[in-house]
N, C-alpha and C positions, 0 to 999 in steps of 0.2 A: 504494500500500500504506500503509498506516496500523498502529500499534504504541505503546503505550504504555509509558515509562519507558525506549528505550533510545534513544542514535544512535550506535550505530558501524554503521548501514549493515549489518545481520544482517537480512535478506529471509528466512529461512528459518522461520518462524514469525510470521507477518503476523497482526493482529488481525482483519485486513479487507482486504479488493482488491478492487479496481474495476477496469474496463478498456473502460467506453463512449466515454472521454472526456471527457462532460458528464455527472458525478457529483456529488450532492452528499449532505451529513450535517449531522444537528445534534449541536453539541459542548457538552453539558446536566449533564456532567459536571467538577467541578474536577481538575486533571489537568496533566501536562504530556503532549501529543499530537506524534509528528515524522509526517513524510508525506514518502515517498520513492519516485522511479521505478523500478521495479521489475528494468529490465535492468541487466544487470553492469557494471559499473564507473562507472554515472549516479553514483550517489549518493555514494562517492568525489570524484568529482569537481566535488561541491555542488551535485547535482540534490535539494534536500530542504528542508524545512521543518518547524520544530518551534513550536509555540501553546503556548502556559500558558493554561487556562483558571482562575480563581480564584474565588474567590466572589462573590455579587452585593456590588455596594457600597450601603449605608442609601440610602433615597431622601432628599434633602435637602428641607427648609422653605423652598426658594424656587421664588416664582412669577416666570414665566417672559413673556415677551409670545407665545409658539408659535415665535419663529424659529428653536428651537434644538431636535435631533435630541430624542427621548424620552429619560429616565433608561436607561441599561442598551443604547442604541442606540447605531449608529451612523453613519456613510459609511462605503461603499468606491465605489470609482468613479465619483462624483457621484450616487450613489442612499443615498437613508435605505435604514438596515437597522434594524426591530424587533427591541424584545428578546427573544432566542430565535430569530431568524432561520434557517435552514440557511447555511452557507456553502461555495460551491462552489467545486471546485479541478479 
């Protein structure tokens, strides 16, 4: 379940639910986002997760040799992620 602006763990008005498993979204807006398990007493328990999305950052005046991720990207898991990528949960 996904929700904007609150975490005390209130499932009863979810933005969004998913329930395949392998779900994913893109988060294109600035925000802070929590993402929480949906049965009772998870999320209590610290089944959740909350992202600040912010704004983009200036691209900067430096040139680079390519070893390094793009502006605005990043890693997770030993893979580049583009900017604007979805990120799955």
């Amino acid at each position: 379940m996904a929700s904007r602006g609150t975490k005390n763990c209130d499932a009863s008005k979810p933005t969004a639910t998913w329930s395949t498993g392998n779900n994913s979204m893109v988060l294109n807006t600035t925000g802070h986002y929590y993402f929480l398990y949906g049965v009772t007493g998870h999320c209590a328990t610290g089944q959740k997760v909350g992202i600040d999305i912010n704004g983009r950052p200036p691209t900067p005046n430096v040139t680079t040799d390519g070893d390094e991720p793009p502006v605005g990207g990043g890693v997770i898991e030993g893979k580049q992620v583009p900017d604007g990528a979805a990120l799955e949960l």
